[in-house]
N, CA, C and O atoms as CSV, one atom per row, in Angstrom:
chain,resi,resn,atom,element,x,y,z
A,1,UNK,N,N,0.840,-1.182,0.000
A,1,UNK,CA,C,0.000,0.000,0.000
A,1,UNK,C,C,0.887,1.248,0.000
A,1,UNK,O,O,1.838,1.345,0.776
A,2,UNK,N,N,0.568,2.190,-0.871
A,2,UNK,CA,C,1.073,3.187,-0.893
A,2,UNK,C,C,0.779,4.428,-0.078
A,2,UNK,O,O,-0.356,4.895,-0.159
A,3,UNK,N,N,1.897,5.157,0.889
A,3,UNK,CA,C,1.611,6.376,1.679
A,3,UNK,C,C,1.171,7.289,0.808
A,3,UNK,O,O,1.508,7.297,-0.376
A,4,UNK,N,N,0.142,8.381,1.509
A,4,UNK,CA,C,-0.600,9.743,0.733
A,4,UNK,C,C,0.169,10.891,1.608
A,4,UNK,O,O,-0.099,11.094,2.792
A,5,UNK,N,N,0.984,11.488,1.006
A,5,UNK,CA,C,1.691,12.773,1.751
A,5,UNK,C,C,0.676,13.422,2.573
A,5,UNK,O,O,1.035,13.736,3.708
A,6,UNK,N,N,-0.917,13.770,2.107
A,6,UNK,CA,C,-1.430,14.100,2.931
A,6,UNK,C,C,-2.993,13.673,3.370
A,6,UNK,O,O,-4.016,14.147,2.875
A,7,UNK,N,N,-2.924,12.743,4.333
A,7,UNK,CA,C,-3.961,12.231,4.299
A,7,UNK,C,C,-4.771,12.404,5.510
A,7,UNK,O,O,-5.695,11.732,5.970
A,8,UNK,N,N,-4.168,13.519,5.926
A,8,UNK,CA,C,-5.163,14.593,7.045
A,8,UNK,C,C,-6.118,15.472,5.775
A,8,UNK,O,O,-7.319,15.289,5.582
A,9,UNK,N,N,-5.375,16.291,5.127
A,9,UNK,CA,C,-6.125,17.163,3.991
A,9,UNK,C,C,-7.026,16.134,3.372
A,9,UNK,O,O,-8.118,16.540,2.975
A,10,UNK,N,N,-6.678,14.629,3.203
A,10,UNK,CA,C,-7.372,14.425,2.308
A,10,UNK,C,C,-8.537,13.766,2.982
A,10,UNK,O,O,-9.514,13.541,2.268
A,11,UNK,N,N,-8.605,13.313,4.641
A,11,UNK,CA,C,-9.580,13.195,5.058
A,11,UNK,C,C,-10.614,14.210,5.084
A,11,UNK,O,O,-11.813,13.977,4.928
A,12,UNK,N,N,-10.013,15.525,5.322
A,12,UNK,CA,C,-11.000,16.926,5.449
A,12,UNK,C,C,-11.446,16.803,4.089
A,12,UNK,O,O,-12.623,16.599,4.385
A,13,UNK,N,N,-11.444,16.761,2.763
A,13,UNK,CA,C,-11.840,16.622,1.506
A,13,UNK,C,C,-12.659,15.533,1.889
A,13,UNK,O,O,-13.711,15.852,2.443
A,14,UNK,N,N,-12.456,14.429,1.746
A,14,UNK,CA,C,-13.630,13.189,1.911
A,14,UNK,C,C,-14.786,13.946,3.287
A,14,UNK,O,O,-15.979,13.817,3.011
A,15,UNK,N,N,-14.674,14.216,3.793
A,15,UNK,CA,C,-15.493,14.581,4.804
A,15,UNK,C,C,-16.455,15.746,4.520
A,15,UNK,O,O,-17.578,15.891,5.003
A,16,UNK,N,N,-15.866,16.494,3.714
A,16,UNK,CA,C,-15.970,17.928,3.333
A,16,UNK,C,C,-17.431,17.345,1.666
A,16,UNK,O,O,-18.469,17.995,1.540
A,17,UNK,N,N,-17.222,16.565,1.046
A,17,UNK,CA,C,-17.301,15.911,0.313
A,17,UNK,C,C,-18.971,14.949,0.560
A,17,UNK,O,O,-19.966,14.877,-0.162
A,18,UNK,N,N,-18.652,14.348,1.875
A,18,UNK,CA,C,-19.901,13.445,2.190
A,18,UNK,C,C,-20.788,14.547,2.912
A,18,UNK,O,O,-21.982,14.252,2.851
A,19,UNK,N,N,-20.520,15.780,3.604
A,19,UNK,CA,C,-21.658,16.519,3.759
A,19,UNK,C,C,-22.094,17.395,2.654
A,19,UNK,O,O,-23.082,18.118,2.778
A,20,UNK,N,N,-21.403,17.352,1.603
A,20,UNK,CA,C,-22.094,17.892,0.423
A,20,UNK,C,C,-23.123,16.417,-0.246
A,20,UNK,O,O,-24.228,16.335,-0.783
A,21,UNK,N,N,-22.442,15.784,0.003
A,21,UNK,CA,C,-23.804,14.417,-0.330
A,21,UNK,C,C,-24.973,14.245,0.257
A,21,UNK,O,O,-25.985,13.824,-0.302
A,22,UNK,N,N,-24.877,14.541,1.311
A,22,UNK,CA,C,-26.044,14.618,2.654
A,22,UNK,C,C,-26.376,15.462,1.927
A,22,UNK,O,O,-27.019,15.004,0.983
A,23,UNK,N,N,-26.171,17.142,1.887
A,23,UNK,CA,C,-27.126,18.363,0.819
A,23,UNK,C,C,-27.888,17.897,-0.107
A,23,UNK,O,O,-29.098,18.066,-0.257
A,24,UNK,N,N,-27.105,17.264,-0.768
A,24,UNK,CA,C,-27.892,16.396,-2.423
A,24,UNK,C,C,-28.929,15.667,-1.918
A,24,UNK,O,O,-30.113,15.880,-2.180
A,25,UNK,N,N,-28.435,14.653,-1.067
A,25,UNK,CA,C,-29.913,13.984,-0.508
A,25,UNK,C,C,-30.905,14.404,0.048
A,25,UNK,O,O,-32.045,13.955,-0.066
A,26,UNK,N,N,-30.545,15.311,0.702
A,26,UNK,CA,C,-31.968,16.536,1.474
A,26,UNK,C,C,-32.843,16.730,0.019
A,26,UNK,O,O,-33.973,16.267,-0.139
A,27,UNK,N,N,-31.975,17.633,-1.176
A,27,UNK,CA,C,-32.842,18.091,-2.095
A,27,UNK,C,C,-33.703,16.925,-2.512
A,27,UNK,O,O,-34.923,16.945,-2.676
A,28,UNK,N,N,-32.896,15.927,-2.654
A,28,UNK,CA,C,-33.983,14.858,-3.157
A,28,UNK,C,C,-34.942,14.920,-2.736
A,28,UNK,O,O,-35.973,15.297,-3.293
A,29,UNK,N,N,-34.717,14.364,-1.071
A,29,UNK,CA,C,-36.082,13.770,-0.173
A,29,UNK,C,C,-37.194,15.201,-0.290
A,29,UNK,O,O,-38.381,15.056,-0.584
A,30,UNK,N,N,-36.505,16.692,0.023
A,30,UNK,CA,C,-37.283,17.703,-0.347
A,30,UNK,C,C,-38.231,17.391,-1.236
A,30,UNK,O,O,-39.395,17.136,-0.924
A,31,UNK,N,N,-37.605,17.398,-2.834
A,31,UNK,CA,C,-38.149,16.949,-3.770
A,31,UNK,C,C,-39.410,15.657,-4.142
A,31,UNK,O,O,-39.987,15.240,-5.147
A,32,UNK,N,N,-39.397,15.404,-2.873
A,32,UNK,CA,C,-39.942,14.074,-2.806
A,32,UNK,C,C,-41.293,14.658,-1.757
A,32,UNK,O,O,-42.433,14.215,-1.901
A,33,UNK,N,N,-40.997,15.542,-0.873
A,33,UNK,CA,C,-42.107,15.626,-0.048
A,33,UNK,C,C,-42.756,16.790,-0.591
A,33,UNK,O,O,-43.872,16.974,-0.106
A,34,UNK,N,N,-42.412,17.581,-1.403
A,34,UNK,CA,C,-43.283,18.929,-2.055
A,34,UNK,C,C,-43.597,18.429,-3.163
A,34,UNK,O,O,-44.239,19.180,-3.897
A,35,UNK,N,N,-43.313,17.174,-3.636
A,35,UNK,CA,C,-43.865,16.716,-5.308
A,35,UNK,C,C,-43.334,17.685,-5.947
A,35,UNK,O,O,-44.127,18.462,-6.479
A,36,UNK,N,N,-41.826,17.960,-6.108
A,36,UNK,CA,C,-41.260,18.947,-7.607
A,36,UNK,C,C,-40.353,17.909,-7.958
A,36,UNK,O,O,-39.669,17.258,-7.168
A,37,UNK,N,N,-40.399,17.772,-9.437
A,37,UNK,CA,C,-39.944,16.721,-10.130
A,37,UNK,C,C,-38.736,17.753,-10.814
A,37,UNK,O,O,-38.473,18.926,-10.550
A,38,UNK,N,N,-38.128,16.815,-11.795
A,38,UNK,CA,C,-36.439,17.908,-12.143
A,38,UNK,C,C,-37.238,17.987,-13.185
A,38,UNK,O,O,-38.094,17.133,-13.420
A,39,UNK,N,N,-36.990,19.249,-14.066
A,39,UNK,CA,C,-35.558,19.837,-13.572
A,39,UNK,C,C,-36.282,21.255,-12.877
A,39,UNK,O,O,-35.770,22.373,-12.936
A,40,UNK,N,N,-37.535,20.946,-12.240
A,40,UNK,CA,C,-38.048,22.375,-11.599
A,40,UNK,C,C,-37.154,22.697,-10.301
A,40,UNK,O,O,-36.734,21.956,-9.412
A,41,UNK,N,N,-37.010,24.166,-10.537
A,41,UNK,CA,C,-36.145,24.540,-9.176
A,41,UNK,C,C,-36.986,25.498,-8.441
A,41,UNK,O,O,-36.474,26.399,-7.776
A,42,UNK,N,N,-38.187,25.348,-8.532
A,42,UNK,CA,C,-39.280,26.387,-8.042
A,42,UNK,C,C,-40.114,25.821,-7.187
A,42,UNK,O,O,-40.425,24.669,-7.492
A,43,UNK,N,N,-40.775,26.423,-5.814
A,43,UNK,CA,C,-41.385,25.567,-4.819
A,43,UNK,C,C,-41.271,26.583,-3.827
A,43,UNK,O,O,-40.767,27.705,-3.808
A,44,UNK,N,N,-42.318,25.365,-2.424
A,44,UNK,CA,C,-42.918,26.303,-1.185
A,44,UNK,C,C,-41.249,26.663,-0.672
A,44,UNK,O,O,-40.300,25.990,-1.073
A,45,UNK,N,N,-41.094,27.880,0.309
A,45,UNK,CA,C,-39.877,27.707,1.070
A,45,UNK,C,C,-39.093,26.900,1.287
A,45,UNK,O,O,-37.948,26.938,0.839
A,46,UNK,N,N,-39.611,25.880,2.120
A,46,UNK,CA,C,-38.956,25.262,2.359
A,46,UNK,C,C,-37.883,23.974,1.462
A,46,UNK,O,O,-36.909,23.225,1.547
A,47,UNK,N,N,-39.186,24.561,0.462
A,47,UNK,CA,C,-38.209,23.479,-0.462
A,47,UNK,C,C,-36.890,24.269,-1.363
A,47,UNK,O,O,-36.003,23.586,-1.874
A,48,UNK,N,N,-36.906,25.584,-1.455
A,48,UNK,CA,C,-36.199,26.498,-2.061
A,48,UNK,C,C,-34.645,26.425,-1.302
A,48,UNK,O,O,-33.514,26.385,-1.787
A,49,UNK,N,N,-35.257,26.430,0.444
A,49,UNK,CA,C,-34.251,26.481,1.071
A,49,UNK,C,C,-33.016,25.666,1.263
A,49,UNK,O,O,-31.863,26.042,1.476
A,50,UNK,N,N,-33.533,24.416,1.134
A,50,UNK,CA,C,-32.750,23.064,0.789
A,50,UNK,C,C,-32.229,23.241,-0.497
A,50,UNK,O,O,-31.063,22.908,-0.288
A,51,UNK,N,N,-32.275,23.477,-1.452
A,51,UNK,CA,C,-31.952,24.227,-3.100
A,51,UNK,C,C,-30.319,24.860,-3.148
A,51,UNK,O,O,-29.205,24.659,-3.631
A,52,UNK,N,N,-31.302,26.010,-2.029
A,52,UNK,CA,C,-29.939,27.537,-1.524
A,52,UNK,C,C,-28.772,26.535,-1.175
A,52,UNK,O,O,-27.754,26.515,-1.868
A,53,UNK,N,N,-28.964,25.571,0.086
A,53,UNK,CA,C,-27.820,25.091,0.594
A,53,UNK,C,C,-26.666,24.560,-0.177
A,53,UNK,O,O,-25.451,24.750,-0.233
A,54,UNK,N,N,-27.746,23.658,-0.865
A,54,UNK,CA,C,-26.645,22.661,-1.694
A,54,UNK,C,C,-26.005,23.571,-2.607
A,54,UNK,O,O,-24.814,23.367,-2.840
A,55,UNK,N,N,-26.604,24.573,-3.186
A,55,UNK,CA,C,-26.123,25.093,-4.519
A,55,UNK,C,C,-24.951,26.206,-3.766
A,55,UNK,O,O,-23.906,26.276,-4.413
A,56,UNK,N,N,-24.979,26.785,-2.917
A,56,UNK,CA,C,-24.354,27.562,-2.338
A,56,UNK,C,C,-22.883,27.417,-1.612
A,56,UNK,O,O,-21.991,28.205,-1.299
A,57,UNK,N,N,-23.134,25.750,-1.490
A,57,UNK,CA,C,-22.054,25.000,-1.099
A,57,UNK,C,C,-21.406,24.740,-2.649
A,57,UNK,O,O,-20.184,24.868,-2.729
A,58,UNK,N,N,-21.980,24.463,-3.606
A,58,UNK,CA,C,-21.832,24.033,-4.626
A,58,UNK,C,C,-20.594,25.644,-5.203
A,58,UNK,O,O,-19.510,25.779,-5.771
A,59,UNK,N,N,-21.581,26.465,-4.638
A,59,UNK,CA,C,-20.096,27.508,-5.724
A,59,UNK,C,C,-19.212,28.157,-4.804
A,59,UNK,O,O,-18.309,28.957,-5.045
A,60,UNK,N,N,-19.868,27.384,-2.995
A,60,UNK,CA,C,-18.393,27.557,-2.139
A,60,UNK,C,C,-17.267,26.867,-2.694
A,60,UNK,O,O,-16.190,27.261,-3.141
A,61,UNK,N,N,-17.913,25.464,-2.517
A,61,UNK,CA,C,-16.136,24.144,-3.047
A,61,UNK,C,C,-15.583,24.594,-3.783
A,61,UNK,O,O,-14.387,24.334,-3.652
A,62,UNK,N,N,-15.899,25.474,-4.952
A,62,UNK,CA,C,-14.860,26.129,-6.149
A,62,UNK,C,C,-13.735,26.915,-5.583
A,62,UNK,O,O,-12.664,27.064,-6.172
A,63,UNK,N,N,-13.949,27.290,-4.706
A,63,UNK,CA,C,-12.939,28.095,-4.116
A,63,UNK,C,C,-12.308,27.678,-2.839
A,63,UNK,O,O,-11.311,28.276,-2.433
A,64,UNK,N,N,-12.843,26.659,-2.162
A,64,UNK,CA,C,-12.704,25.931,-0.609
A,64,UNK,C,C,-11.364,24.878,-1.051
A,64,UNK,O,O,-10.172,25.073,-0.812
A,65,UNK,N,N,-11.824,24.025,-1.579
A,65,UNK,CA,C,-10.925,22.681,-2.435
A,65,UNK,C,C,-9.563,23.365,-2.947
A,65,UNK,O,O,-8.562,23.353,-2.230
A,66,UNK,N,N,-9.568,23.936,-4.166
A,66,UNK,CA,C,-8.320,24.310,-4.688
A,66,UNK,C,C,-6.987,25.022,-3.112
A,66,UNK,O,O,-5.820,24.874,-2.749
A,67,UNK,N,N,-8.385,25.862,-2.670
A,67,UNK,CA,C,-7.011,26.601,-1.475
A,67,UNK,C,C,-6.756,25.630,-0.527
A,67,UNK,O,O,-5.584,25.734,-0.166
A,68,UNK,N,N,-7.331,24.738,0.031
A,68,UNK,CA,C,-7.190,23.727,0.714
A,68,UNK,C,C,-5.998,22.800,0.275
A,68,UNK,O,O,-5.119,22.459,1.066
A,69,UNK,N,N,-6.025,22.510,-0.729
A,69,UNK,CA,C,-4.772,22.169,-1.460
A,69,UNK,C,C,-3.611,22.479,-1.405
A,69,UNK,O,O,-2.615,21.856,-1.034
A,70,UNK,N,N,-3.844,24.083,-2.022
A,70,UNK,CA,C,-2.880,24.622,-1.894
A,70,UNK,C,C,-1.950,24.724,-0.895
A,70,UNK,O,O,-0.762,24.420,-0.995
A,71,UNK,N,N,-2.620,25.240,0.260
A,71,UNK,CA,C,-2.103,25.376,1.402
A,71,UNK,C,C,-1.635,24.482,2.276
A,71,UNK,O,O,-0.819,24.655,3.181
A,72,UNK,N,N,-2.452,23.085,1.806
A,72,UNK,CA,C,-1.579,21.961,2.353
A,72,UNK,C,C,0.175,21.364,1.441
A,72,UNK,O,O,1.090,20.617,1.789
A,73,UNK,N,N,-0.097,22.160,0.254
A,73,UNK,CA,C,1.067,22.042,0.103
A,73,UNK,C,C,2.221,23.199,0.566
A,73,UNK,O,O,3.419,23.094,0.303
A,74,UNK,N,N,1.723,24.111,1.169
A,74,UNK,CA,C,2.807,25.055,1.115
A,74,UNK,C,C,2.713,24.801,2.711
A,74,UNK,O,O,3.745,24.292,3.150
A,75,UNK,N,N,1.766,25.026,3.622
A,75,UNK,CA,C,1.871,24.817,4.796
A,75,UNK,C,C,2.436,23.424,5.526
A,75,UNK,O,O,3.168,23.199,6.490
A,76,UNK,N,N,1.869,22.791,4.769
A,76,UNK,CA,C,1.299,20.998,5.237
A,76,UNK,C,C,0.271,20.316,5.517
A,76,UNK,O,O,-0.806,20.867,5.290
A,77,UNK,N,N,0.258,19.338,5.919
A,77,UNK,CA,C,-0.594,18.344,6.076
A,77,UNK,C,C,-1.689,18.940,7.320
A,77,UNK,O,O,-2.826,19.391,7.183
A,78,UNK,N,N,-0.969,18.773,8.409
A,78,UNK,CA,C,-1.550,19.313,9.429
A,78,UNK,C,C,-1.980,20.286,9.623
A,78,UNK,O,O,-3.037,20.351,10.250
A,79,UNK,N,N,-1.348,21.421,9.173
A,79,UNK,CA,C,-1.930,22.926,9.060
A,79,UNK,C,C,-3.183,23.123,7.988
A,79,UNK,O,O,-3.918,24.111,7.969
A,80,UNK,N,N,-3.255,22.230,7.294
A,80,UNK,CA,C,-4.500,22.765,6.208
A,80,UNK,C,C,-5.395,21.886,6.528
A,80,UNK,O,O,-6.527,22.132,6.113
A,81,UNK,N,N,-5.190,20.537,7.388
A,81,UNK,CA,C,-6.174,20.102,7.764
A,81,UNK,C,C,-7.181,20.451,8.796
A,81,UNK,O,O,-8.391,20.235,8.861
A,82,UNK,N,N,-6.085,21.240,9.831
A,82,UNK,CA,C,-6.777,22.495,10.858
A,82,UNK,C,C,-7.915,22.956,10.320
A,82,UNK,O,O,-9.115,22.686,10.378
A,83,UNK,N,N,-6.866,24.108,9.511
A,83,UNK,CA,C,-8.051,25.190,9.345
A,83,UNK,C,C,-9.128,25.161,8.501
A,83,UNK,O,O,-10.003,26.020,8.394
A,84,UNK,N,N,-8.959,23.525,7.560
A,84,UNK,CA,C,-9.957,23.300,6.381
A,84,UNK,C,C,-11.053,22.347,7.320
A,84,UNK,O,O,-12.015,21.994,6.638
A,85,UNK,N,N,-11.080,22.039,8.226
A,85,UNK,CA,C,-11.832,20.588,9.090
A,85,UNK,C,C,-13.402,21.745,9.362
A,85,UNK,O,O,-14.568,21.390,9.185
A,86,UNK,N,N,-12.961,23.047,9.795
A,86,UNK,CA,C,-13.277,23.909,9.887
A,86,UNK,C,C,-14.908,24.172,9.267
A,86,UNK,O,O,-15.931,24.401,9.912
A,87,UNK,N,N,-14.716,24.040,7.731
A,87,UNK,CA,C,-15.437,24.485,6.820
A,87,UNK,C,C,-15.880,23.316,6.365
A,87,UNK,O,O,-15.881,23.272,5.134
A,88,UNK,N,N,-16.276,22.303,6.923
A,88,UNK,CA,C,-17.404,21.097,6.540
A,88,UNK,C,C,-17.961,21.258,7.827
A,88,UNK,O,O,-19.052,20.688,7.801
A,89,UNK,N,N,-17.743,21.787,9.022
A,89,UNK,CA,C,-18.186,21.883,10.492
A,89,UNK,C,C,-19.582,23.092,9.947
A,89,UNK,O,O,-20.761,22.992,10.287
A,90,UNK,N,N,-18.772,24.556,8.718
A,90,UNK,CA,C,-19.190,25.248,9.150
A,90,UNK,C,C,-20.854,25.599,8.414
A,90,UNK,O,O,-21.864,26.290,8.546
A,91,UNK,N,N,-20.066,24.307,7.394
A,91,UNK,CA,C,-21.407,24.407,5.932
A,91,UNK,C,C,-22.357,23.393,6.975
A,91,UNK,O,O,-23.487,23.703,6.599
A,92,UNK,N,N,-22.511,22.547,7.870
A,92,UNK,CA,C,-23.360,21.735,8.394
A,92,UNK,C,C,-24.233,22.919,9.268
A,92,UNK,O,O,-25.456,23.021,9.167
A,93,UNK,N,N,-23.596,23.587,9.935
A,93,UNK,CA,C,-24.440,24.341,11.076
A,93,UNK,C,C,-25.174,25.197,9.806
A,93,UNK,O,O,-26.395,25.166,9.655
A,94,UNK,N,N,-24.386,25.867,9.027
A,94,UNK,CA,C,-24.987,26.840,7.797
A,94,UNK,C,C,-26.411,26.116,7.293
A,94,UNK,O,O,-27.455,26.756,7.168
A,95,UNK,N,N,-26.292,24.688,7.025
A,95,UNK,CA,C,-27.518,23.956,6.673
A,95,UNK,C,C,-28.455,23.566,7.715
A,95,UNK,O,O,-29.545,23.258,7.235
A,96,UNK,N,N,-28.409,23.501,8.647
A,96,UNK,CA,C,-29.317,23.305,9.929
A,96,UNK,C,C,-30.136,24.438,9.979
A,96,UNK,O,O,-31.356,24.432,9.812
A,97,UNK,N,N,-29.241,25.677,10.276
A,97,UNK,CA,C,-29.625,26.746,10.246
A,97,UNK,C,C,-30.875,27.282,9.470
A,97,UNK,O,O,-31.939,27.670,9.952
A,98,UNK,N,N,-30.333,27.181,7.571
A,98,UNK,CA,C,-30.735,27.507,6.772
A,98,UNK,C,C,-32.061,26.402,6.159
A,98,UNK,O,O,-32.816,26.763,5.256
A,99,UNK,N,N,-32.159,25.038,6.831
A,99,UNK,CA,C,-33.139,24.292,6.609
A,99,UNK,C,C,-34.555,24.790,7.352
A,99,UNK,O,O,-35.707,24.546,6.990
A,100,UNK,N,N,-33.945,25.834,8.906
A,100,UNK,CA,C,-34.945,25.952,10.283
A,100,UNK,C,C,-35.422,27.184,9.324
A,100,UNK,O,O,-36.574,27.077,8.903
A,101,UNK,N,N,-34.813,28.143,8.991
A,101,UNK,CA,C,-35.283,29.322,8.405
A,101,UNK,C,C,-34.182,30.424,7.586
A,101,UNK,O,O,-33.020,30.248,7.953
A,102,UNK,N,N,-34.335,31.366,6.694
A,102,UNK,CA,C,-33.318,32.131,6.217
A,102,UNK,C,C,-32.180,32.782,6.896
A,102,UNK,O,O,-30.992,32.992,6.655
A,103,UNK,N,N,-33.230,33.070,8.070
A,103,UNK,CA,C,-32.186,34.220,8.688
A,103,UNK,C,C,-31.416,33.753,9.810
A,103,UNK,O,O,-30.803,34.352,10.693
A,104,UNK,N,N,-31.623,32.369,9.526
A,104,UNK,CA,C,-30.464,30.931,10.839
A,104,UNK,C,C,-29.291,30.611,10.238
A,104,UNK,O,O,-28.588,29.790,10.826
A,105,UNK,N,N,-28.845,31.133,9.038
A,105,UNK,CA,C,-27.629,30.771,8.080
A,105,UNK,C,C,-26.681,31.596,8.376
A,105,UNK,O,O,-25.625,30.978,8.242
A,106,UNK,N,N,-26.477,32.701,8.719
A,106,UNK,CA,C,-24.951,33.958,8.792
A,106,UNK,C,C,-23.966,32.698,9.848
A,106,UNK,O,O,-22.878,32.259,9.475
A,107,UNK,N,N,-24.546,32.353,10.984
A,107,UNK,CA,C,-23.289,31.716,12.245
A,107,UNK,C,C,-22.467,30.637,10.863
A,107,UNK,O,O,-21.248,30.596,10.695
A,108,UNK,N,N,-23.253,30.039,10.218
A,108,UNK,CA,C,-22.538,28.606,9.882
A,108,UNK,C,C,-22.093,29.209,8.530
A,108,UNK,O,O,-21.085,28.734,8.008
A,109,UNK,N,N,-22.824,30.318,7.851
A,109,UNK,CA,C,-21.285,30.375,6.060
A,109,UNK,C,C,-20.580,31.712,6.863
A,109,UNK,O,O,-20.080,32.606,6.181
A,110,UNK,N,N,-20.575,31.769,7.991
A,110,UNK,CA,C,-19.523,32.891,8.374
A,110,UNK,C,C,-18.122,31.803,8.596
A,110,UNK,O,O,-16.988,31.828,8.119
A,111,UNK,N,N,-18.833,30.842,9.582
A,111,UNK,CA,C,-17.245,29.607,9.874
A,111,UNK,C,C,-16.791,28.999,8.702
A,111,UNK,O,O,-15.791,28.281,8.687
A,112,UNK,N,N,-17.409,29.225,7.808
A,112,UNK,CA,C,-17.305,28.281,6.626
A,112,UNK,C,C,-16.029,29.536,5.668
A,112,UNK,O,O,-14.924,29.328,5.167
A,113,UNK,N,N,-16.699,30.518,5.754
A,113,UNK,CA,C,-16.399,31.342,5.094
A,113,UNK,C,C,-15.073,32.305,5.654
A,113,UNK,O,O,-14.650,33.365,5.194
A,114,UNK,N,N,-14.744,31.747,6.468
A,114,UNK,CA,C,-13.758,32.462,7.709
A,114,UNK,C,C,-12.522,31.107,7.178
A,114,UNK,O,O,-11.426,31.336,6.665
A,115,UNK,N,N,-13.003,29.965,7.432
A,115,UNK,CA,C,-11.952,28.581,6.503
A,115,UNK,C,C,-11.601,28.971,5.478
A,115,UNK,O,O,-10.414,29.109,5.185
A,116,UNK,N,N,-12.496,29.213,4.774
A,116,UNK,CA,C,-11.695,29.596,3.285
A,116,UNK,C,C,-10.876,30.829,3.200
A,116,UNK,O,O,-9.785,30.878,2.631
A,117,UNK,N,N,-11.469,31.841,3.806
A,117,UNK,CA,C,-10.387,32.737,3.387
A,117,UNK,C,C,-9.342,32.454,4.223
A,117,UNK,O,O,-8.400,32.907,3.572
A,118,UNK,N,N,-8.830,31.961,5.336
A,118,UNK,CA,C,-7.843,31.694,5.893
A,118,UNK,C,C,-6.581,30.830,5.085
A,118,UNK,O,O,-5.364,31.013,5.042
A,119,UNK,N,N,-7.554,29.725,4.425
A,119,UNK,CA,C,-6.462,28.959,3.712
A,119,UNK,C,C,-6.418,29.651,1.837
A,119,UNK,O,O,-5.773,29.044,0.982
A,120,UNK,N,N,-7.009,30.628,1.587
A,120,UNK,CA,C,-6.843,31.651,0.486
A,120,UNK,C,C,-5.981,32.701,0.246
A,120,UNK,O,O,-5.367,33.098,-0.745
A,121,UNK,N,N,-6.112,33.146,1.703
A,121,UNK,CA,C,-4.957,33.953,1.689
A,121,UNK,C,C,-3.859,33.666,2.301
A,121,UNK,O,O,-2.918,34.460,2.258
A,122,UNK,N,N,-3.767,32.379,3.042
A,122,UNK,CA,C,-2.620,32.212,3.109
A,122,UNK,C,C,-1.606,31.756,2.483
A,122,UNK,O,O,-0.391,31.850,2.651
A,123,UNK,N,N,-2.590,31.001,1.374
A,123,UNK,CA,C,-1.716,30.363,0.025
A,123,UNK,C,C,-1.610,31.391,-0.461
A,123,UNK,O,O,-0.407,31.549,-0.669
A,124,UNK,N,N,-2.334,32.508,-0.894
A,124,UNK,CA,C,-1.549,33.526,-1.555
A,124,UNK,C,C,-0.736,34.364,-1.326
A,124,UNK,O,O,-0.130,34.869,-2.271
A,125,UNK,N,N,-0.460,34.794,0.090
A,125,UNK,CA,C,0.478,35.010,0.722
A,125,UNK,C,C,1.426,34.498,0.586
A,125,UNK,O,O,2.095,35.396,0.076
A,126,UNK,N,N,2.136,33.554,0.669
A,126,UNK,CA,C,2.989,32.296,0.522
A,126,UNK,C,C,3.366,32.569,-0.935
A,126,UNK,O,O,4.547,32.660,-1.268
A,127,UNK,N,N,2.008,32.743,-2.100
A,127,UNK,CA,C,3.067,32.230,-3.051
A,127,UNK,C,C,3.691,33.814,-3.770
A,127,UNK,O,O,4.696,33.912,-4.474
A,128,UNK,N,N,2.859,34.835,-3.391
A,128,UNK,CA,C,3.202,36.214,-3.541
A,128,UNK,C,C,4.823,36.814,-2.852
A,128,UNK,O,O,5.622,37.651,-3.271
A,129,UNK,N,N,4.810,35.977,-1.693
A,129,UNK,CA,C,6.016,36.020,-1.244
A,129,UNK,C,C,7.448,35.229,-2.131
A,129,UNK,O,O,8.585,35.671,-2.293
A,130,UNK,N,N,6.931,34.126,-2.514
A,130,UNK,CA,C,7.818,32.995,-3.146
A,130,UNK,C,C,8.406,34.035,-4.611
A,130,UNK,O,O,9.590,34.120,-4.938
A,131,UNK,N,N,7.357,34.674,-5.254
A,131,UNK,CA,C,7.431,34.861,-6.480
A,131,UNK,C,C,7.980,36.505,-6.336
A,131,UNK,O,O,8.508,36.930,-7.363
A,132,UNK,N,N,7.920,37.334,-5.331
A,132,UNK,CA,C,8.513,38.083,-5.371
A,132,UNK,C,C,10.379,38.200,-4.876
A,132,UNK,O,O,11.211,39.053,-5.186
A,133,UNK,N,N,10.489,37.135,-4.138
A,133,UNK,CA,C,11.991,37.040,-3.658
A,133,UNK,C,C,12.918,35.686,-4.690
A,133,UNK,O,O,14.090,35.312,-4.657
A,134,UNK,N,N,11.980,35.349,-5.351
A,134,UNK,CA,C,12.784,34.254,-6.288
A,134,UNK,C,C,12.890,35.540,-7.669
A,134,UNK,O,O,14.009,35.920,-8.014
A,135,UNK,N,N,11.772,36.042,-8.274
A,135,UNK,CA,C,11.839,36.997,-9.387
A,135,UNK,C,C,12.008,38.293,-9.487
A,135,UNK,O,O,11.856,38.893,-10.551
A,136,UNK,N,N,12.419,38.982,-8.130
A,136,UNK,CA,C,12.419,40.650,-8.334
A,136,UNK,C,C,13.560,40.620,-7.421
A,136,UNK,O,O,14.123,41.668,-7.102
């Protein structure tokens, strides 16, 4: 069997990963108890709200994943698994929240959203630094 350099980061990804699956399955079962069939994305509240989550998570990971990466390569293993463990903690409360009602969502995409930029700017930090003392 082969070692994974980082398989703290890559647990936070798998983890990060299966509560975006749980989202998907909410919409389903949603989908299932308001009778909206695909590809309608229109419905009572509550079914909208389950919608918001997933999709919202959906154009968080675009930006969560790559810096998570990143930063586990420039930081490490352990350090990006810190501060990335973070932001699957923070999208769950964000969805609890945001399943009970609209205005229950700020606590959980603030932690969520506090992860990412931490490991965003710190990779860019890092590599702004790299590229200015190797090229200028």
């Amino acid at each position: 069997m082969m070692n994974f350099a980082y398989p703290l980061t890559g647990l936070v990804m798998l983890i990060t990963l299966a509560v975006y699956f749980w989202m998907a399955y909410k919409v389903g079962k949603a989908r299932a108890a308001h009778n909206i069939s695909a590809p309608r994305t229109d419905g009572p509240d509550d079914f909208l709200r389950v919608m918001r989550v997933h999709g919202n998570t959906t154009e968080g990971l675009l930006i969560f994943l790559p810096a998570l990466w990143l930063f586990a390569l420039i930081f490490g293993d352990m350090w990006a698994a810190l501060v990335g463990v973070i932001y699957p903690i923070g999208r769950v409360v964000y969805a609890r929240g945001y399943y009970a009602e609209a205005l229950k969502r700020s606590t959980g995409f603030t932690i969520g959203l506090l992860s990412t930029a931490v490991l965003w700017l710190g990779a860019l930090a890092a590599l702004a630094i790299q590229v200015v003392t190797a090229y200028i």
